[in-house]
Every structure is written in structure tokens, then in C-alpha cells.
C-alpha positions in Angstrom: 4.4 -14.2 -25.0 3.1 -15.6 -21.4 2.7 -12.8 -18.6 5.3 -12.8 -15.9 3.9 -12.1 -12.4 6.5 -9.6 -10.5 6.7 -10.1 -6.7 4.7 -7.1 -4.6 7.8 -6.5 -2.9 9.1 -6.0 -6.2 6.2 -4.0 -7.6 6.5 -1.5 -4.1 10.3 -1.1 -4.2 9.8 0.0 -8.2 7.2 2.8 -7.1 9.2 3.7 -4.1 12.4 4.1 -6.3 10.0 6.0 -9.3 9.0 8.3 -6.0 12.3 8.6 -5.0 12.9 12.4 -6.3 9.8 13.4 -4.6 10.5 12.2 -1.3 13.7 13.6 -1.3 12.1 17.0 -0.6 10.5 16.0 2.6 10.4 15.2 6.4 6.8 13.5 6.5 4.0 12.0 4.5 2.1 8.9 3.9 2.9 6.9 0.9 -0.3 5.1 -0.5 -0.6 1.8 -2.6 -3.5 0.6 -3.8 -3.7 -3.2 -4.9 -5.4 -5.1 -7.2 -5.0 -9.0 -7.4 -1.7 -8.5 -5.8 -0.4 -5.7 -8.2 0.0 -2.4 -7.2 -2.4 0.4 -9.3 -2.0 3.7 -8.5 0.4 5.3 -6.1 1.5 8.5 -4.4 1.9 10.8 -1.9 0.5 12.9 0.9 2.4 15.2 2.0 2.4 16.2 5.8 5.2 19.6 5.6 6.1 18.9 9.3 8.7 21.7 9.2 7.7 24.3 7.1 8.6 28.2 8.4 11.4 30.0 8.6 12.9 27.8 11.1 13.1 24.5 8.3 16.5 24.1 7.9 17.6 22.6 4.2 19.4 19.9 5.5 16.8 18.9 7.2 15.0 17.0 4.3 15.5 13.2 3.4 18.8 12.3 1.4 18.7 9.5 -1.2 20.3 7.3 2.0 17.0 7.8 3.7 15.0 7.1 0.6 17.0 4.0 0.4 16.6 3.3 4.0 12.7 3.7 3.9 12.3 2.0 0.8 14.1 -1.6 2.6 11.8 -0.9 5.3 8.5 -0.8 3.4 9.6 -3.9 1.2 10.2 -5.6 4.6 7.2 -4.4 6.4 5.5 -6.7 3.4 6.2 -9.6 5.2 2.9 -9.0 7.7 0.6 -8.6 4.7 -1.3 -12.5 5.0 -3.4 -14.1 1.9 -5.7 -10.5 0.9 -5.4 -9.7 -2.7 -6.8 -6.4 -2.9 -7.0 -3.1 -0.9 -4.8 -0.7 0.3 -1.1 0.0 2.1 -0.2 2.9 3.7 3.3 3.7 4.6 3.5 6.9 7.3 7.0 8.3 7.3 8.7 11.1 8.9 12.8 12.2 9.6 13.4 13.2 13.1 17.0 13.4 14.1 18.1 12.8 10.9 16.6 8.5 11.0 13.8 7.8 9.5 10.9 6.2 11.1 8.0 4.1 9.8 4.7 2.8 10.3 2.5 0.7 8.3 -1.1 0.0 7.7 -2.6 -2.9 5.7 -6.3 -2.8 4.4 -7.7 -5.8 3.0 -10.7 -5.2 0.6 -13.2 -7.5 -0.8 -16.1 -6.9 -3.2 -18.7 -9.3 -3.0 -20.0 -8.6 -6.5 -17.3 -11.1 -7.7 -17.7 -13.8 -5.6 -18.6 -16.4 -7.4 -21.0 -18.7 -5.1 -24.5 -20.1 -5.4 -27.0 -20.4 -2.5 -28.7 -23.3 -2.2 -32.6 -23.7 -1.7 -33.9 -24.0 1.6 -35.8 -27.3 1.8 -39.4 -25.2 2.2 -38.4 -23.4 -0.9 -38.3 -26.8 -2.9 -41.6 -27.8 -1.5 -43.0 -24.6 -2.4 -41.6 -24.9 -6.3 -42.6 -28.7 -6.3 -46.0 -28.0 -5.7 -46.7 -24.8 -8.6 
């Protein structure tokens, strides 16, 4: 059985939706993806508790409407992300006024350890080897 490569927007919308108890309880945080050869790893959640005190009012937490909202956001903020394989997306979020706003940050990562690429000689190096 071949392996079947899911779309990232896919793969971000599942661990939104698998997150989507958690963000229920909240007014602000940064969601965090880390990717691999265009598949999200590990992911989760810092949370910012923007209202927290007596003067938080219960209602004032996100609904699964604003889960829903933020997670159609985040799968469309997807569309900036160019040709980088591997690295890291951030997704800020917070509920004022009962909408949900968000802001996104892309890191692209590269390891030169697995580049594959050869240098070639410089022409005094030949010499140099000729001559031994």
C-alpha cells in the first residue's frame, strides 16, 4: 500500500479541529506548527490568559463558532506560505468583542547538513594534486 500525501491545509485544519476543545477555553494564545517536508510534526498551544481576574466573564471565551472561524482563517492564511518545506507557523489569536482576530508568522528552515552538493576544485588546487 503506496503513501498518500495529505494537503498542509489539510494536515493544519485536522490539528486545529484535534485542538478544538482546548481553544474553546480561551481569549488568546499562539498556536504553533512545526513542519517537516511539508507535514506538520508536533503542535500546540501557548496560552496568553488575557482576561484572567475576577473581572473574566464566562462568556467571554471562544465558542466552537469561533474555533470554526479561526480554523478557516489559518487554512487560508496558507495561501502566503511560498516553496519552504520545513520550519515553523505560528498562528497569534485573541477574541476581542466577541470576533476573532488573527495573525500569522511563517519561518522557513533549512539544514545544510542535507544538502546534497559537491564543491568543485579550484583550478590551483588541481595543479597542486597533479604535481604530488
Amino acid at each position: 500500500m503506496g503513501s498518500v500525501q495529505i494537503s498542509l491545509a489539510r494536515q493544519v485544519d485536522v490539528a486545529l479541529e484535534k485542538m478544538g476543545a482546548e481553544l474553546q477555553g480561551m481569549t488568546a494564545g499562539t498556536i504553533v506548527l512545526q513542519i517537516r517536508e511539508d507535514m506538520v510534526g508536533k503542535f500546540g498551544i501557548r496560552h496568553l490568559p488575557v482576561d484572567c481576574g475576577a473581572s473574566a466573564q464566562e462568556n467571554s471565551c471562544m465558542t466552537p463558532s469561533h474555533v470554526l472561524s479561526l480554523r478557516k482563517m489559518a487554512v487560508e492564511a496558507l495561501k502566503h506560505k511560498k516553496i519552504w518545506t520545513h520550519g515553523e507557523i505560528s498562528y497569534d489569536f485573541a477574541l476581542k468583542n466577541g470576533k476573532v482576530f488573527l495573525s500569522v508568522q511563517f519561518e522557513s528552515n533549512y539544514n545544510m547538513a542535507n544538502m546534497m552538493f559537491r564543491f568543485a576544485p579550484k583550478n590551483r588546487d588541481r595543479k597542486e594534486a597533479a604535481s604530488e
